[in-house]
TORTORFI-718917 format. One line per 2 residues: number of its first residue (from 1); their letters; for each residue x negated, y negated, z negated of C-alpha. Coordinates in steps of 0.05 Angstrom, whole numbers. Layout:
<rotors>
NUM> a> X Y Z ~ ...
</rotors>
This chain:
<rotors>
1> xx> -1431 -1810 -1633 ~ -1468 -1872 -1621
3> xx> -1534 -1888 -1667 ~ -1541 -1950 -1691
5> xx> -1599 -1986 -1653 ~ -1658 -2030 -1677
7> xx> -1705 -2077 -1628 ~ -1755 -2044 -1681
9> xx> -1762 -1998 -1737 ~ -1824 -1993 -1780
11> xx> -1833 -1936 -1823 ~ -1863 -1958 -1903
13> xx> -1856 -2029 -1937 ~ -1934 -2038 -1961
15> xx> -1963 -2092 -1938 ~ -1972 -2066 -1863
17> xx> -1900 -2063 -1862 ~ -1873 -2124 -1892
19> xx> -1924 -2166 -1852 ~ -1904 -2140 -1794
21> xx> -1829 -2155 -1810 ~ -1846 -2216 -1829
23> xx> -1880 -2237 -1766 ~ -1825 -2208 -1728
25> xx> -1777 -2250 -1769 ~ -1814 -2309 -1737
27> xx> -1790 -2287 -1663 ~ -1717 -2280 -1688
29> xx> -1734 -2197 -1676 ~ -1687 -2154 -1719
31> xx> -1718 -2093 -1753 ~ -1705 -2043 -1800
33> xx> -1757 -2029 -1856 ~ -1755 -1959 -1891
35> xx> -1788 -1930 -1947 ~ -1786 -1884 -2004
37> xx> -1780 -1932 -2057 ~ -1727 -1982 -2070
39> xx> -1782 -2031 -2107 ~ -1849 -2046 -2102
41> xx> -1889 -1999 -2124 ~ -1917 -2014 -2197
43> xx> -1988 -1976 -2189 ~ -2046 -2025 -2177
45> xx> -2088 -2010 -2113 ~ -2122 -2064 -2076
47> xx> -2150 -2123 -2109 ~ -2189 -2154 -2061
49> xx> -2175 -2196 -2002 ~ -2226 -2244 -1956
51> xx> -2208 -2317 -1925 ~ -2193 -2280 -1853
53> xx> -2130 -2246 -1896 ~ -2113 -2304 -1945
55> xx> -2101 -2342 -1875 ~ -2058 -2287 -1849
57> xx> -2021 -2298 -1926 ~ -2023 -2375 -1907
59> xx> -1989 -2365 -1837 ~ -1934 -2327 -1869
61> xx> -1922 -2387 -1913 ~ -1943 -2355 -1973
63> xx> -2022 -2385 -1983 ~ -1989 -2422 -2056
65> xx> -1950 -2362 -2081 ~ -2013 -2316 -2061
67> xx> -2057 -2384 -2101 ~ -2015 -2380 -2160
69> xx> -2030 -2295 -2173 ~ -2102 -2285 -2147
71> xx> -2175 -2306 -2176 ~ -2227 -2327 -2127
73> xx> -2287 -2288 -2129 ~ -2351 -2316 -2149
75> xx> -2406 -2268 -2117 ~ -2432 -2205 -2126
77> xx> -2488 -2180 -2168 ~ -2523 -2110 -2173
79> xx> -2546 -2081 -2240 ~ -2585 -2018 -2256
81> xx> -2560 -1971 -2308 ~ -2591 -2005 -2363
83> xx> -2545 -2084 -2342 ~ -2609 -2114 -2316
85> xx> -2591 -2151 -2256 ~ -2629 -2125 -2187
87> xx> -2598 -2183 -2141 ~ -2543 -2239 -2145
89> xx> -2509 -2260 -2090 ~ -2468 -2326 -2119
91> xx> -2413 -2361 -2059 ~ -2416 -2433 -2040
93> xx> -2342 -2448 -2062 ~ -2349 -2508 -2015
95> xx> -2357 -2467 -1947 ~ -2290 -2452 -1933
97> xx> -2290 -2440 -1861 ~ -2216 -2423 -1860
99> xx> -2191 -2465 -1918 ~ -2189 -2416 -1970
101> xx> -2236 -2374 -2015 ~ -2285 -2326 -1982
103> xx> -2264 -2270 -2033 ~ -2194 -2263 -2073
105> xx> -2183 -2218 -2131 ~ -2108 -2204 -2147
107> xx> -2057 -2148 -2171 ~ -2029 -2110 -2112
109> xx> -1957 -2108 -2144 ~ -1959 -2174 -2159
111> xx> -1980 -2188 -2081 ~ -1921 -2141 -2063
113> xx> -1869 -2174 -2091 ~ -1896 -2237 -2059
115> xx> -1890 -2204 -1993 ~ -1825 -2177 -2008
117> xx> -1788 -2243 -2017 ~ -1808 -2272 -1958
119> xx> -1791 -2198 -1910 ~ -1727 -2215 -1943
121> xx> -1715 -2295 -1923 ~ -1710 -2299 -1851
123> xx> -1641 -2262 -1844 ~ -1674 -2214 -1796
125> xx> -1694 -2150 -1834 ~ -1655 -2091 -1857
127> xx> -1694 -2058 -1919 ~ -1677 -1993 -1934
129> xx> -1709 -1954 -2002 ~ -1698 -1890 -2032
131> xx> -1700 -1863 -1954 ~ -1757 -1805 -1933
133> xx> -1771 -1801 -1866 ~ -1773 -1738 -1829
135> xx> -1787 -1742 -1751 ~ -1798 -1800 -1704
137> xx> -1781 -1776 -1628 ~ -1806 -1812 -1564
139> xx> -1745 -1807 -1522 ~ -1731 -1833 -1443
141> xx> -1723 -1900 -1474 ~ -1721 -1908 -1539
143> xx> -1744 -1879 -1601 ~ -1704 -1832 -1657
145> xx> -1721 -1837 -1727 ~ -1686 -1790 -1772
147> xx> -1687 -1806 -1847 ~ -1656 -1772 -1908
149> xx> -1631 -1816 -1967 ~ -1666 -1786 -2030
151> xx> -1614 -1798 -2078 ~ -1551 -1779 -2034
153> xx> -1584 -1723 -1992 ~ -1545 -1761 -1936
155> xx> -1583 -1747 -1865 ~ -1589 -1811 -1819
157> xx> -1606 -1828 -1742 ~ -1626 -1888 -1715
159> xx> -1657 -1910 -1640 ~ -1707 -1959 -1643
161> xx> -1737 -1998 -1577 ~ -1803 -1992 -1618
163> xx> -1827 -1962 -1685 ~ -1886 -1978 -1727
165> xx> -1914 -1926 -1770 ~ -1940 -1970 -1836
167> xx> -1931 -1903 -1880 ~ -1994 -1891 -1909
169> xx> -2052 -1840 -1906 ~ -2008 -1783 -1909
171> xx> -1972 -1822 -1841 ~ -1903 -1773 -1818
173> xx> -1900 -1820 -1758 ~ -1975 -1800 -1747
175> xx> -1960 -1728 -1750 ~ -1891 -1740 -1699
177> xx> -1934 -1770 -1648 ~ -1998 -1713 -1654
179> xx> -2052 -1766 -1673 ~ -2108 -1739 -1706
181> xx> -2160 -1772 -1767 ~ -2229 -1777 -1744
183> xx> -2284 -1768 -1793 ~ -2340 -1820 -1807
185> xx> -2382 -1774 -1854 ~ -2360 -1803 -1917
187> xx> -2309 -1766 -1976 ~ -2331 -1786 -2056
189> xx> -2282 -1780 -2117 ~ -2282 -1843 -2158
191> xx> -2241 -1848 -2222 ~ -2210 -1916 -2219
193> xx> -2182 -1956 -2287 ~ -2139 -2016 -2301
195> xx> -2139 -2050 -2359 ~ -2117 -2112 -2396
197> xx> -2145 -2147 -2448 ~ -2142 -2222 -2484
199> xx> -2209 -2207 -2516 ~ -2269 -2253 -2480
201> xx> -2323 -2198 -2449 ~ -2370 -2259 -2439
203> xx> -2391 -2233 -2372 ~ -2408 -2261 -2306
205> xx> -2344 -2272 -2265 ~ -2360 -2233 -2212
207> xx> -2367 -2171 -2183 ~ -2421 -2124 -2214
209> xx> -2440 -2056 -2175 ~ -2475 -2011 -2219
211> xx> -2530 -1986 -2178 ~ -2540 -1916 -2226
213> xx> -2551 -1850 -2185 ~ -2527 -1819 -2253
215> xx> -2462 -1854 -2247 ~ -2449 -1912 -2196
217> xx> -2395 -1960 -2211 ~ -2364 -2020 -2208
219> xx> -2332 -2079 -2251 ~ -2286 -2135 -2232
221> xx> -2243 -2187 -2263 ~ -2171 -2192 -2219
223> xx> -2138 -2240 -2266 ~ -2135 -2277 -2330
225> xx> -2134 -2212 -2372 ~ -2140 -2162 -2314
227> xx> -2191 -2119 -2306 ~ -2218 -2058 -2256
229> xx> -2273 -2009 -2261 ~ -2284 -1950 -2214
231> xx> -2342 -1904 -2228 ~ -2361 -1849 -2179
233> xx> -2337 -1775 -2209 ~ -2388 -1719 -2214
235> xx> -2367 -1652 -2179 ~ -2355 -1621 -2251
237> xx> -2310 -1686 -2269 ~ -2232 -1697 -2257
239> xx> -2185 -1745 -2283 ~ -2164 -1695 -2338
241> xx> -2229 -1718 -2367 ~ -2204 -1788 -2377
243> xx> -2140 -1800 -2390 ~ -2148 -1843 -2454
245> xx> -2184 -1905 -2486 ~ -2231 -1855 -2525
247> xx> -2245 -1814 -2472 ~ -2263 -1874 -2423
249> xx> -2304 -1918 -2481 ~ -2368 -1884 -2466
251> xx> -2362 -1912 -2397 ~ -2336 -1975 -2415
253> xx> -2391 -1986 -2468 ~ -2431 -2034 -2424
255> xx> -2384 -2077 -2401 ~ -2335 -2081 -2471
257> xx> -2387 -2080 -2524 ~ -2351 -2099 -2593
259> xx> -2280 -2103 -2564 ~ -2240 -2054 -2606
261> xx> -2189 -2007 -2569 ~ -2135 -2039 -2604
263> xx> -2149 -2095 -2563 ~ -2150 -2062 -2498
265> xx> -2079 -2036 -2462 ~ -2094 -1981 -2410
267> xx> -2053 -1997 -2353 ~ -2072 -1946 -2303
269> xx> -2123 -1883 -2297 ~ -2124 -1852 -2230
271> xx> -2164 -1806 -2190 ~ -2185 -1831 -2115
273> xx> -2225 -1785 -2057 ~ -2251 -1846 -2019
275> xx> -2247 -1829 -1947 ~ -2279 -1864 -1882
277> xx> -2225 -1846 -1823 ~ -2199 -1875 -1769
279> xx> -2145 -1843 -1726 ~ -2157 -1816 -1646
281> xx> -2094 -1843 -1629 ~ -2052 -1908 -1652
283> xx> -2007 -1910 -1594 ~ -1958 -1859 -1564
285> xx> -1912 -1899 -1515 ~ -1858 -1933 -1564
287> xx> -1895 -1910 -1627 ~ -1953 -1945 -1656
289> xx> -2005 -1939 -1725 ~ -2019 -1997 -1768
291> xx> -2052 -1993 -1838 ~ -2077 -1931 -1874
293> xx> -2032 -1893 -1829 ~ -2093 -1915 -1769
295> xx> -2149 -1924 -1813 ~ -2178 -1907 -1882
297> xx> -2242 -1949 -1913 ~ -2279 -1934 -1978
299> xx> -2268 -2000 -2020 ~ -2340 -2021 -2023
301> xx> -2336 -2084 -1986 ~ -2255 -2091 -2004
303> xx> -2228 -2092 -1932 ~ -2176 -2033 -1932
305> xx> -2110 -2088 -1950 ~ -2133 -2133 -1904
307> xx> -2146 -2084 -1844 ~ -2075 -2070 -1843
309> xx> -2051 -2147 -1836 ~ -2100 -2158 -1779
311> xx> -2060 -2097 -1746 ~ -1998 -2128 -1753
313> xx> -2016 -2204 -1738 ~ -2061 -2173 -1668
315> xx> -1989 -2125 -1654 ~ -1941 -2166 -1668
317> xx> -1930 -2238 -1618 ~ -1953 -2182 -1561
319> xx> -1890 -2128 -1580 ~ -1845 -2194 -1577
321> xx> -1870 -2214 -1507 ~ -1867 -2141 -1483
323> xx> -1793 -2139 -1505 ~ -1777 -2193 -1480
325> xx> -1801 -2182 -1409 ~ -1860 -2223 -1405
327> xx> -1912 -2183 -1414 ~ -1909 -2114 -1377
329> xx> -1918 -2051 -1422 ~ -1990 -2037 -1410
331> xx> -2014 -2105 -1448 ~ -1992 -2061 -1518
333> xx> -2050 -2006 -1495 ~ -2098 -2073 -1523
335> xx> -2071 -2063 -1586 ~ -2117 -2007 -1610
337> xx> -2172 -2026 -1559 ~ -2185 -2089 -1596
339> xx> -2160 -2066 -1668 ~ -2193 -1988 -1656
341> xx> -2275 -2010 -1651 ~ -2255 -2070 -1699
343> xx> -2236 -2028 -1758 ~ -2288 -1974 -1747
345> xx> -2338 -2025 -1750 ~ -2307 -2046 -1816
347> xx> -2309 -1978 -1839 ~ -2381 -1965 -1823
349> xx> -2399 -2026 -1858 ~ -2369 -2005 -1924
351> xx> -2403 -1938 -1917 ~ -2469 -1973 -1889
353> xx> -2454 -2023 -1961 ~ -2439 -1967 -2012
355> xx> -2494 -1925 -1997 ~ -2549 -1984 -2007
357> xx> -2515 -2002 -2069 ~ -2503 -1925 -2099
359> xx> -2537 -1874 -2054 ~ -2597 -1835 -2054
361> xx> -2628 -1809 -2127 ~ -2679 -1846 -2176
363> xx> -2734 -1847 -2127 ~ -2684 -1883 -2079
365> xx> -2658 -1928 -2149 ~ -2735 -1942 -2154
367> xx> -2736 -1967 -2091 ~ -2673 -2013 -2087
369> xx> -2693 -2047 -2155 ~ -2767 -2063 -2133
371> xx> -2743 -2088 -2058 ~ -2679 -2124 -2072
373> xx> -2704 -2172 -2110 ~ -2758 -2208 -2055
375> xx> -2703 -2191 -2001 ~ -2665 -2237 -2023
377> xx> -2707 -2297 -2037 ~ -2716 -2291 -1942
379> xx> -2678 -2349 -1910 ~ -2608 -2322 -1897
381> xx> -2609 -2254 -1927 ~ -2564 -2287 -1982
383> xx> -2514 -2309 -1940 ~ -2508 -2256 -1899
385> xx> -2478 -2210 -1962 ~ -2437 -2266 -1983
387> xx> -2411 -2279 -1907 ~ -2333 -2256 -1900
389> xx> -2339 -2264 -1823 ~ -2319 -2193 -1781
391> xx> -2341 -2175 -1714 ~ -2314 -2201 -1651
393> xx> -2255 -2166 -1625 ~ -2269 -2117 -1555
395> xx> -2260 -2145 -1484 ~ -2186 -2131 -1466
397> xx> -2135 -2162 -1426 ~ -2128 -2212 -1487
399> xx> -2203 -2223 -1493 ~ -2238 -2240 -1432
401> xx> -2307 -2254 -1432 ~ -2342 -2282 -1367
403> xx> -2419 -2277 -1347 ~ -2427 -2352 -1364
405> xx> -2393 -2351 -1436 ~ -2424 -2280 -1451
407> xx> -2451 -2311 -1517 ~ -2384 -2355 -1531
409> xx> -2318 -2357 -1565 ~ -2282 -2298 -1533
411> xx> -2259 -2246 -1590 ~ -2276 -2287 -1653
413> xx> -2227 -2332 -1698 ~ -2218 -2400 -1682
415> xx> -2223 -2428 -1754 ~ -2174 -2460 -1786
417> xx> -2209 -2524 -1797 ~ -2183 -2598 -1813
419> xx> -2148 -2628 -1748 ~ -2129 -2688 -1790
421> xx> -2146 -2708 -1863 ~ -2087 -2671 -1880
423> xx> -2067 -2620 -1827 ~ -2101 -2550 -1817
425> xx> -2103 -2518 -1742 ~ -2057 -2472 -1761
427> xx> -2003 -2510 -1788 ~ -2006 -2543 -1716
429> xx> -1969 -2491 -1683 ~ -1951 -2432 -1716
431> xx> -1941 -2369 -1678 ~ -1956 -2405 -1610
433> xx> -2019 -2397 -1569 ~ -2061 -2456 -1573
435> xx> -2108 -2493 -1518 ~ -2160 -2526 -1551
437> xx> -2200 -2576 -1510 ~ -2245 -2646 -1513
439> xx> -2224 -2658 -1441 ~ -2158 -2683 -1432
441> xx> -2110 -2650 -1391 ~ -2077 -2677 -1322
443> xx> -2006 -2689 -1326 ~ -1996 -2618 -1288
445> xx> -2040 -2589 -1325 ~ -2012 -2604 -1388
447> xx> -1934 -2582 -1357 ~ -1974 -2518 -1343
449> xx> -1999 -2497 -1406 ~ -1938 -2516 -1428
451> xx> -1887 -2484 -1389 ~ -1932 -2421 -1414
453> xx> -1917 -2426 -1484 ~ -1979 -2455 -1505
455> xx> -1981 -2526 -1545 ~ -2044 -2563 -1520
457> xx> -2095 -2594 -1574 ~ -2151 -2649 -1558
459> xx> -2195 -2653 -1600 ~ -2265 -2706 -1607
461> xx> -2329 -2678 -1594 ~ -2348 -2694 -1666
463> xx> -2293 -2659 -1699 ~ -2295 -2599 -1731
465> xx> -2264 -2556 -1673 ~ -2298 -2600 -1629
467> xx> -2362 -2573 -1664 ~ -2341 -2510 -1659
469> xx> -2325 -2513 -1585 ~ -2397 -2536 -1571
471> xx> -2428 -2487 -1619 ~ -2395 -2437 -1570
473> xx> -2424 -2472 -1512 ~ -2353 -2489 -1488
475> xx> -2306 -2547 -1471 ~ -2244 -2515 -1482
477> xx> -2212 -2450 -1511 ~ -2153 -2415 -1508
479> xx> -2133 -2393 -1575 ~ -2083 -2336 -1582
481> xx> -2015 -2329 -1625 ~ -2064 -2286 -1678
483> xx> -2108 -2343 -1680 ~ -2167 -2301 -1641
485> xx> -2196 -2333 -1579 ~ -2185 -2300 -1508
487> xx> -2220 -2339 -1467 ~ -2265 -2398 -1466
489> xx> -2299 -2452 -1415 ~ -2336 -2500 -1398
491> xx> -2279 -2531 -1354 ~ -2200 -2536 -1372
493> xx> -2185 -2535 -1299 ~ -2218 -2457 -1305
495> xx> -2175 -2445 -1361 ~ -2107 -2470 -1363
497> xx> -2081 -2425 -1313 ~ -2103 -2351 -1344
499> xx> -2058 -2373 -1413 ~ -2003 -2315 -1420
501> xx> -1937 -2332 -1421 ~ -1910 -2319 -1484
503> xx> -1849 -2318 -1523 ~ -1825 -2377 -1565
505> xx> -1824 -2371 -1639 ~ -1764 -2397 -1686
507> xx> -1756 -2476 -1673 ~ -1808 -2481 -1617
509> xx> -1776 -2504 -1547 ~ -1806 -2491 -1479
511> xx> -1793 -2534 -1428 ~ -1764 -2506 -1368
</rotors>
């Protein structure tokens, strides 16, 4: 019998897994999506999102849809257990680096669906729910998934030139291919509650930490009547303890005050272990991790959504150039050698983050509210907690840093700034790789970069990539499909001939 075959095959429809469909939409790459549900899921998770992510959103042609369901976030501010305020950290709305809000609060359902309407517009992906997943096998060639249809019983095979595991911290494709979670020291239970409410709680809109070694929390707004708390569970505590508006008031006391319950609908009471993980292996040959499935963050600095879509935008344009011949197989092993110390990084950071905002007992509690307050008040301290940039990606064969540029652009995000009074950098050339330069290229070097796949940008030394490129002590820069820089010069001429050839998206033409 002969299987059906897909160019690729990715395992769960979260986010991880729509992006990635999406993106591969944009090469005109078939794939089919699975997952155990036929809908979005309905629970809210996430509700948090930085500018890095919102751009990813914006390159998918979603930034207004995303606009019209999220809140920007207004800063963060720690109280004690009695609502004094330690230390504010308010964002300049105006520095907008990337063109959007440094932090977005939204409903993850609502995101979802978002996401699911454009997987489904390109013509490209076959979505599959109600189907479970039981083995992914690495064969000569190809890779076997086998999949049982939950409501038929019905047991399915398919072949796959690739297959993306987006399923989730409990990952089957991570089991198949033998990768092991490695632990950063960190496990808590946090209760986590949803609610919605018309009633005005005449609080700051922002996010508040509770900074209580008695019971640490947090409060957020995610919408015009949304709300989230998530207070840290002692070891005699479970869910069972909460499971109603009566139950939860004493903890919601601070924050509600003379709301009545009758104003308040309890959307959602759920028990969390927050864990800080990050898997030995996201690659076996044809088989690769992405999201939770790689990687799991506690939520203290709101990056566990968002690490997912940076897998899929950094996989993605380099599985399409692999498959179709113009990269060779080894330039996939930079997937997880950029995305790997990226994400652990990350991970540490929300551990590093949580524990100054909730560890340590009163004497600790003592400390944090007599030494926040002057730490603040140091040039740049501020900033630096209200700052949504991430680290620089690892040297790879997509990041090359020379002695020279050893302080420059290699590994960072080109931002997406103004080009024109009206035109981003990434709406110049979606999906492409991008030279950036204030020198203007020779005829052959322009038929170069070209002939490459790369559209060539000149930009003024006063502009703001222009700016940027001197910043980085640089003249030119090649920016990659993900929008990360791999190299950068002080010369074109050293530049234009290390751009990768890579593949064409939908409606771009290379010349021959």
């Amino acid at each position: 019998m002969t299987l059906k075959h897909y160019p690729v095959v990715i395992v769960g429809a979260g986010p991880s897994g729509m992006t990635a469909a999406s993106l591969l939409g944009r090469y005109s790459t078939n794939c089919l999506v699975l997952d155990r549900w036929a809908s979005v899921f309905a629970q809210p998770r996430a509700v948090h999102l930085d500018d890095e992510i919102y751009r990813i959103l914006g390159d998918l042609g979603i930034a207004e849809e995303f606009g019209s369901i999220s809140r920007a976030g207004q800063g963060l501010r720690l109280i004690d257990s009695d609502m004094s305020t330690i230390a504010e950290f308010t964002r300049n709305p105006t520095e907008q680096p990337h063109g959007f809000p440094a932090a977005n609060m939204f409903d993850q359902p609502a995101l979802e669906a978002v996401l699911r309407a454009r997987m489904d517009q390109g013509g490209n992906v076959t979505f599959r729910g109600h189907c479970e997943v039981s083995d992914v096998i690495n064969e000569r060639d190809t890779v076997r998934v086998i999949y049982t249809e939950r409501d038929t019983g019905r047991v399915h095979s398919v072949t796959a030139d690739y297959v993306l595991g987006c399923d989730g911290a409990n990952s089957v494709v991570r089991s198949a291919i033998g990768s092991r979670m490695t632990h950063l020291g960190f496990e808590q239970r946090w209760l986590v509650v949803d609610i919605a409410t018309t009633a005005d709680l005449q609080l700051w809109d922002g996010v508040h930490q509770l900074c209580d070694p008695h019971r640490a929390g947090t409060y957020m707004r995610i919408g015009e009547t949304r709300y989230r708390w998530e207070f840290r569970l002692q070891d005699h505590e479970t869910v069972d303890d909460y499971r109603d508006l009566d139950t939860l008031r004493p903890l919601f006391d601070p924050w509600l005050g003379a709301v009545v319950n009758s104003d308040v609908e309890l959307i959602r009471v759920a028990e969390y272990t927050f864990h800080a993980q990050v898997a030995d292996r996201w690659r076996d040959r044809r088989v690769f991790l992405l999201g939770d499935a790689a990687h799991l963050t506690p939520p203290f600095i709101g990056q566990g959504l968002g690490a997912g879509l940076r897998d899929a935008k950094n996989l993605m344009w380099k599985l399409v150039a692999v498959r179709e011949g113009l990269l060779p197989a080894s330039a996939l092993d930079s997937y997880q050698i950029e995305r790997g110390p990226h994400a652990t990084a990350m991970i540490k950071r929300a551990v590093m983050v949580g524990w100054a905002m909730t560890g340590g007992g009163h004497r600790t509690a003592a400390v944090r509210k007599r030494v926040l307050p002057p730490l603040i008040k140091l040039p740049g301290i501020a900033a630096k907690v209200t700052d949504s940039a991430t680290p620089s990606l690892r040297p790879s064969q997509f990041v090359r840093r020379s002695v020279p540029t050893i302080h420059g652009l290699a590994g960072t995000l080109c931002p997406n700034a103004l080009v024109d009074k009206s035109t981003r950098f990434d709406e110049i050339a979606p999906d492409q790789a991008v030279v950036v330069t204030m020198t203007p290229p020779s005829d052959g070097q322009r038929r170069e970069m070209t002939r490459r796949g790369a559209h060539v940008l000149v930009v003024e030394k006063s502009s703001p990539l222009g700016t940027w490129l001197r910043r980085g002590r640089s003249c030119a820069a090649i920016v990659r499909p993900d929008r990360t820089v791999m190299a950068s010069s002080r010369s074109l001429s050293s530049l234009h001939t290390r751009v990768p050839v890579l593949p064409a998206p939908v409606g771009a033409a290379r010349p021959a």
